[in-house]
C-alpha positions in Angstrom: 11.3 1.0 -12.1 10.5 0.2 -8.1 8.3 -2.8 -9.0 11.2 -4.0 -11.1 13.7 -3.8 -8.4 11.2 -5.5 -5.7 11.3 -8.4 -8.4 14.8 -8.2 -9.0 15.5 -8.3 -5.2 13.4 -11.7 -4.8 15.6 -13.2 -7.8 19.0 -12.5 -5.8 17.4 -13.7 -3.0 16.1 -17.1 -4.5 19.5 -17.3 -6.7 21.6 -16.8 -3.7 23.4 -13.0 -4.9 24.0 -10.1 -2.7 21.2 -7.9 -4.1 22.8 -4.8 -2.3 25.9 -4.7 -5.4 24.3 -2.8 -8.1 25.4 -5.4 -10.6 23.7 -8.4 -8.9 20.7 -6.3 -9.1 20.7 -4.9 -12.2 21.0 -8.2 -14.3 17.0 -9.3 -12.8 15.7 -5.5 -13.0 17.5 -4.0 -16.4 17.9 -1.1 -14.0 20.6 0.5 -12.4 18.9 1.2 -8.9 20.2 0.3 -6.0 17.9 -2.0 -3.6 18.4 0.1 -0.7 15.9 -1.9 2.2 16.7 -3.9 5.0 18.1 -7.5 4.3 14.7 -8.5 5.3 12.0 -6.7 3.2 13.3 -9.5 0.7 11.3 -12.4 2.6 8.0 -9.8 2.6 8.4 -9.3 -1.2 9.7 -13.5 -1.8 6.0 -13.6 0.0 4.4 -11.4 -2.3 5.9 -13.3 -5.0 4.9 -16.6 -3.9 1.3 -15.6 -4.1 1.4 -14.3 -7.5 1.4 -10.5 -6.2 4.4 -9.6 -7.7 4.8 -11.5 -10.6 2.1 -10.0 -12.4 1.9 -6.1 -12.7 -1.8 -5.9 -12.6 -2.0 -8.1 -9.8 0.4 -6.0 -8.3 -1.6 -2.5 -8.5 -4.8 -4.3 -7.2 -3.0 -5.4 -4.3 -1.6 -1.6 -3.7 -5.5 -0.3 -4.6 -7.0 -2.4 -1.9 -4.5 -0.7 0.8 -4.9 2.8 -0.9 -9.0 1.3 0.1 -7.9 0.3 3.0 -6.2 3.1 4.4 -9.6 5.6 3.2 -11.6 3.5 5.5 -9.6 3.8 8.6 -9.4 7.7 7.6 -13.1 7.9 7.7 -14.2 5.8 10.3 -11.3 7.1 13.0 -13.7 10.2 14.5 -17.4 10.6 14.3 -17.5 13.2 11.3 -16.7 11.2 7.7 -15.9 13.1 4.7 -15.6 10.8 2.4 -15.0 13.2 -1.3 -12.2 14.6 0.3 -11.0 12.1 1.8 -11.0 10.3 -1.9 -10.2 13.3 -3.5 -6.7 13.7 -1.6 -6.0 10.4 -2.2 -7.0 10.4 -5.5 -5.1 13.9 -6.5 -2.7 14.8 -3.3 0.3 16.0 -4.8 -0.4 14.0 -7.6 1.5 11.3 -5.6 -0.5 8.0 -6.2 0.2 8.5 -10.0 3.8 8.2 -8.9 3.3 5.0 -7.2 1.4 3.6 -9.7 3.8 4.7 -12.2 7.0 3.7 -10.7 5.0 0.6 -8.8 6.3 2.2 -5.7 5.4 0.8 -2.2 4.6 4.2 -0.6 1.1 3.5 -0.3 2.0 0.1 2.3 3.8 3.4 4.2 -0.1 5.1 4.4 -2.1 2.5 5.5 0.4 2.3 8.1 0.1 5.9 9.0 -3.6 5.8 8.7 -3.0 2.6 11.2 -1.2 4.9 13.7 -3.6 7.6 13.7 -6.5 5.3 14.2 -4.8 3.2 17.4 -3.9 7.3 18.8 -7.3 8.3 18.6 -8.6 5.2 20.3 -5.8 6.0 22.6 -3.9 2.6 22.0 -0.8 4.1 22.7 1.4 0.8 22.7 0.0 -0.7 20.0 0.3 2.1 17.7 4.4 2.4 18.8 4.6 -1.3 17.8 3.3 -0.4 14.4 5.1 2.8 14.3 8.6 0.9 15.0 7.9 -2.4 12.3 7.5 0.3 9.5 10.8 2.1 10.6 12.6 -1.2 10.0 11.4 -1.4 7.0 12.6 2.5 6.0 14.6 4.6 8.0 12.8 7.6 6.4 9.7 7.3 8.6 11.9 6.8 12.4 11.7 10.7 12.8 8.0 10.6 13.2 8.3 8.3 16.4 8.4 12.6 18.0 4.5 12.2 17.5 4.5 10.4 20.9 6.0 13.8 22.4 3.4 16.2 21.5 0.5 15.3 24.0 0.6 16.0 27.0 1.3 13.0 29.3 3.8 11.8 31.9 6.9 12.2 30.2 8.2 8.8 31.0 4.7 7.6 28.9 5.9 9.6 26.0 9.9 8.0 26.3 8.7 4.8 26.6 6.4 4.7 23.2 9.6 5.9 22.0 11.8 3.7 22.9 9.5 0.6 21.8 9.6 1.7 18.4 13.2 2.0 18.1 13.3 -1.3 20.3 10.9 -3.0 17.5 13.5 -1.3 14.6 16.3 -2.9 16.7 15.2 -6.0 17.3 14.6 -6.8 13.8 17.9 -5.6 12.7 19.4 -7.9 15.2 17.8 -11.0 14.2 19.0 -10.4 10.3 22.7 -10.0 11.5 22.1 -13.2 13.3 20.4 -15.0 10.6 22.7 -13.7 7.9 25.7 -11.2 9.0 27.3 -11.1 5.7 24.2 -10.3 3.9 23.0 -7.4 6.7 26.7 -6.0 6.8 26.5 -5.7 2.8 23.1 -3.6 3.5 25.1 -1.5 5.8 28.2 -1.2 3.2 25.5 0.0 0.7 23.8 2.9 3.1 27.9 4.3 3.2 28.4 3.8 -0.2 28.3 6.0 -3.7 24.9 4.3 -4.2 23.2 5.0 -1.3 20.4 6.0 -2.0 20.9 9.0 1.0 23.0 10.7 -1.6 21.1 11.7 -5.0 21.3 14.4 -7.4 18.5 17.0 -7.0 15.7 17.6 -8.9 12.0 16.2 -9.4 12.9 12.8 -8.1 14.4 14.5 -5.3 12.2 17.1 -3.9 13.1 18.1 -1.0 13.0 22.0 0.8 16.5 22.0 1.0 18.1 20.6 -2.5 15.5 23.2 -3.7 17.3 26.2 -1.3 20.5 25.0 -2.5 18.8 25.5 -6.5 18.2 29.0 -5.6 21.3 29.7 -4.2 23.2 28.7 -7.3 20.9 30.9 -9.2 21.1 33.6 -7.4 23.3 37.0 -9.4 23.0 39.4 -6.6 26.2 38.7 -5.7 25.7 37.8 -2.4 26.5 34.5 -1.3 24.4 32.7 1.6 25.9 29.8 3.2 23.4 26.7 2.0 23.6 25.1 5.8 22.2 29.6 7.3 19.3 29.0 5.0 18.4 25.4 6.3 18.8 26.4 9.9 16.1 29.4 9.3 13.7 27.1 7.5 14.1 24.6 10.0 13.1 27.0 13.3 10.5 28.8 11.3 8.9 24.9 11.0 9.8 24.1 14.3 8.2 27.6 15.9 5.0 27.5 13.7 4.6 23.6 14.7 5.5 24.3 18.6 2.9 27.4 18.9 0.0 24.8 17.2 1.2 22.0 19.8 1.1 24.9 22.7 -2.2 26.0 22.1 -4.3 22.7 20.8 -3.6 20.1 24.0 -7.3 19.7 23.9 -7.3 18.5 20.4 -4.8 15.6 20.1 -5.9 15.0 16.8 -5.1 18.5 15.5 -1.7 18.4 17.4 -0.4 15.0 15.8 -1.9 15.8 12.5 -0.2 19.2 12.6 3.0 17.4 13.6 3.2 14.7 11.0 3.2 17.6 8.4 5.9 19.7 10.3 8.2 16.3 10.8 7.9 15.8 6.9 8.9 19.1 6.1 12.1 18.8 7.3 13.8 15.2 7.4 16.4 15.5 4.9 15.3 13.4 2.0 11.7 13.0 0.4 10.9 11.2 -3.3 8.3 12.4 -5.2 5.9 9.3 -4.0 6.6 10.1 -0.2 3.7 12.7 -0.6 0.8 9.9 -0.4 1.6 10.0 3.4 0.5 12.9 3.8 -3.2 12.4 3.1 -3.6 11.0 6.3 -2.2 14.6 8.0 -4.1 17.0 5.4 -7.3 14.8 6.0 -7.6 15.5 10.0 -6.9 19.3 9.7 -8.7 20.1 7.0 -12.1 17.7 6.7 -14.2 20.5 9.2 -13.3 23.5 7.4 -15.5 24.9 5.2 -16.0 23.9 1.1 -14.1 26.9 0.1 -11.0 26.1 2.1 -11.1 22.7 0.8 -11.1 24.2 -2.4 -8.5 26.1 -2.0 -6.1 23.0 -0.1 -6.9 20.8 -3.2 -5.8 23.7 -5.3 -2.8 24.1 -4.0 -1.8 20.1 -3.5 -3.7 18.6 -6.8 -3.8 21.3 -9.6 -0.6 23.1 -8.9 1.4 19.8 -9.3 -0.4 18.6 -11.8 -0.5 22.0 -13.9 3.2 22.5 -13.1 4.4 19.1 -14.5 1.7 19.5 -17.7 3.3 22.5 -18.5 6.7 21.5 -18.3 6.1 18.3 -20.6 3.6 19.5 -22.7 5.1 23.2 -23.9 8.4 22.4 -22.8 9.6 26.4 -22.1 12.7 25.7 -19.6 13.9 28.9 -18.1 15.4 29.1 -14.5 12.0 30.0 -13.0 10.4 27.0 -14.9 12.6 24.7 -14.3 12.2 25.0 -10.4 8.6 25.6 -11.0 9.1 21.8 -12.6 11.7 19.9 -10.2 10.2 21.3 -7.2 6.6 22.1 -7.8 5.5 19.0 -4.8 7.8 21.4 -3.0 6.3 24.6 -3.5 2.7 22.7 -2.7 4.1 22.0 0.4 5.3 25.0 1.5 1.8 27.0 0.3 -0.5 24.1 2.1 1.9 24.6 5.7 1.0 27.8 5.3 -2.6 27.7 4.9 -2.5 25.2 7.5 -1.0 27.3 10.0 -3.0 30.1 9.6 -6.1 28.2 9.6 -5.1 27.3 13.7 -3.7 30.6 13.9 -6.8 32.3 13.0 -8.8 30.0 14.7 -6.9 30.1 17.9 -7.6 34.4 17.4 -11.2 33.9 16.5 -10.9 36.5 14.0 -11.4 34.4 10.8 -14.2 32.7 9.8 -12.4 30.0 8.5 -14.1 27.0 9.9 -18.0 25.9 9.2 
C-alpha cells in the first residue's frame, strides 16, 4: 500500500495535481491513503523513479535490502566487538518489523540506515556531522525530531549540546523554507493536510497503530470495575516511569556514551505519541548496542520477547482466529507489549549491572 502511494505521489507530481487531496492521490495508487510527507520527498521518490527503483517492485525491495545491508555493516563495524548473528537476527526478526516494510513497501528501513548513520558519526565523536544527518531525516518525518534529545544526554558544555540541537532543527527549517519558496501553494496544501481529517496524526487504534497509549486507552474502555481513570492520569504515569528509568541509566553510565544514547533512543520511542507497526525496524540499532555483550542466554531471552512473541501473537490471531478481549489486545498491540517486556529487561540489565549483584553480562 506505501509503495503504491510513493508511486502515486510521483504521478501527481509529474501530472501537475496536489497529491496532498486524497482524491488526487487515490486515482494513481487505487488507495485511499493520504501522502502525508513534505512537499519535497516527491523529487527523492521522482529520483527513485527515474532510475527504475520504483517502477518495478522487485527493484524496489533490492534497493531497501541493500540499505537494511547497509545499515548491519555500520552496526558492526561502529565499536571493536562485532556480533554479527545478532545483529542479523534483530534485523531479520525484531518485532517482526522488516516483514512489514517489505509487505507494505514501506520506507522505514531509509529511517535505519539513518539511525545506524547517527550512531556511527557519535561514536567517532562527529558531533556536527551526525546533527546534520539527524536534522535532513526530520524533514523528511516529523516523527523522528524528538530524538534530536540524544544530543542532551552526554555530558558536555551545555551550549555544545544546544547547539547540535538547534542545527538539526535549523537543517528541518531550512528545507521547509526553500519548498514555500519554490512552491507556497503546494507546501501550504501539505500543511492544510497535517490539520486535516486525514492527517495521518489522527488514526483509529489498533495493530496499524500501536502505540502505548491508544493501547491504555483499550484497557480503559475494557475495564468493568467500575472505576473510571482519566486516559491523559494514566499517560502522565507511564510517561515519568520512562522518563525516571531513562534518567537513572543516563545518571549512572556518563562513562559509556554508547549505553546512554542507546538507552535513550529506546526511552524517546516509547513515548512520542504515534508509532506504525514498521517504525520498530529503528530500533535494531538501540537493542543492538545494549544488548550484543550480554551473555547468549539474555540474547535469548531479548529475541524472545521482540521476534517470537510478535510473531506467535499475530500467528495465532490469523491462524485460529479466537477473538476475546484479552486476544484481541494480545493481537492489535502485541509490538506493544514487546516493547514494554524488552524496556524492562533492558533496564534491569543496567540496573543490575550498576548493583553488581546479577551476573547478567559475559
Amino acid at each position: 500500500m506505501d509503495y503504491r502511494v510513493y508511486k502515486a505521489g510521483v504521478q501527481c507530481l509529474i501530472h501537475g495535481y496536489d497529491p496532498y487531496p486524497i482524491a488526487n492521490i487515490t486515482q494513481y495508487s487505487g488507495d485511499e491513503v493520504v501522502y502525508g510527507y513534505p512537499p519535497h520527498t516527491l523529487l527523492f521518490y521522482w529520483f527513485l523513479q527515474i532510475f527504475f527503483i520504483l517502477q518495478i517492485i522487485w527493484i524496489y525491495y533490492v534497493f531497501l535490502l541493500a540499505f537494511l545491508v547497509a545499515s548491519g555493516y555500520l552496526l558492526v563495524t561502529a565499536d571493536k566487538k562485532p556480533e554479527y548473528l545478532f545483529c542479523s537476527t534483530l534485523l531479520a526478526t525484531g518485532f517482526i518489523s522488516m516483514y512489514w516494510n517489505f509487505y507494505n513497501g514501506n520506507k522505514d528501513i531509509l529511517y535505519l540506515f539513518l539511525f545506524a548513520c547517527i550512531f556511527y558519526l557519535l561514536i567517532k565523536e562527529k558531533f556536527w556531522q551526525s546533527s546534520i544527518v539527524m536534522g535532513l531525516m526530520g524533514s523528511y518525518t516529523l516523527f523522528t525530531l524528538p530524538f534530536t534529545a540524544l544530543y542532551l544526554v552526554v555530558r558536555r558544555p551545555i551550549i555544545d549540546r544546544i547547539k547540535y540541537i538547534f542545527l538539526s532543527i535549523g537543517v528541518v527549517a531550512g528545507i521547509f523554507l526553500i519548498t514555500w519558496l519554490v512552491n507556497p501553494g503546494l507546501f501550504m496544501s501539505y500543511i492544510e493536510m497535517l490539520r486535516g481529517s486525514k492527517s495521518p496524526f489522527i488514526e483509529s487504534p489498533g495493530y496499524l497503530t500501536p502505540t502505548p497509549y491508544l493501547m491504555f486507552d483499550f484497557l480503559l474502555n475494557k475495564t468493568y470495575a467500575g472505576v473510571t481513570i482519566p486516559l491523559v492520569l494514566v499517560s502522565l504515569g507511564y510517561v515519568c516511569l520512562i522518563i525516571g528509568a531513562c534518567w537513572y541509566v543516563i545518571r549512572k553510565n556518563q562513562e559509556k556514551p554508547l549505553i546512554v544514547y542507546s538507552f535513550v533512543m529506546l526511552s524517546i520511542f516509547m513515548v512520542v505519541p504515534r508509532i506504525k507497526p514498521y517504525d520498530f525496524i529503528i530500533l535494531v540499532v538501540p537493542l543492538y548496542f545494549l544488548f550484543k555483550d550480554c551473555s547468549d542466554k539474555i540474547k535469548i531471552v531479548a529475541l524472545t520477547v521482540i521476534s517470537l512473541l510478535p510473531f506467535c501473537t499475530w500467528y495465532q490471531i490469523n491462524h485460529v482466529g479466537i477473538f476475546t478481549n484479552l486476544t484481541l489486545l494480545i493481537y492489535s498491540y502485541g509490538q506493544t507489549i514487546s516493547l514494554f517486556l524488552i524496556f524492562a529487561i533492558a533496564f534491569a540489565l543496567e540496573y543490575f549491572r550498576l548493583k553488581s549483584t546479577m551476573p547478567f553480562h559475559d
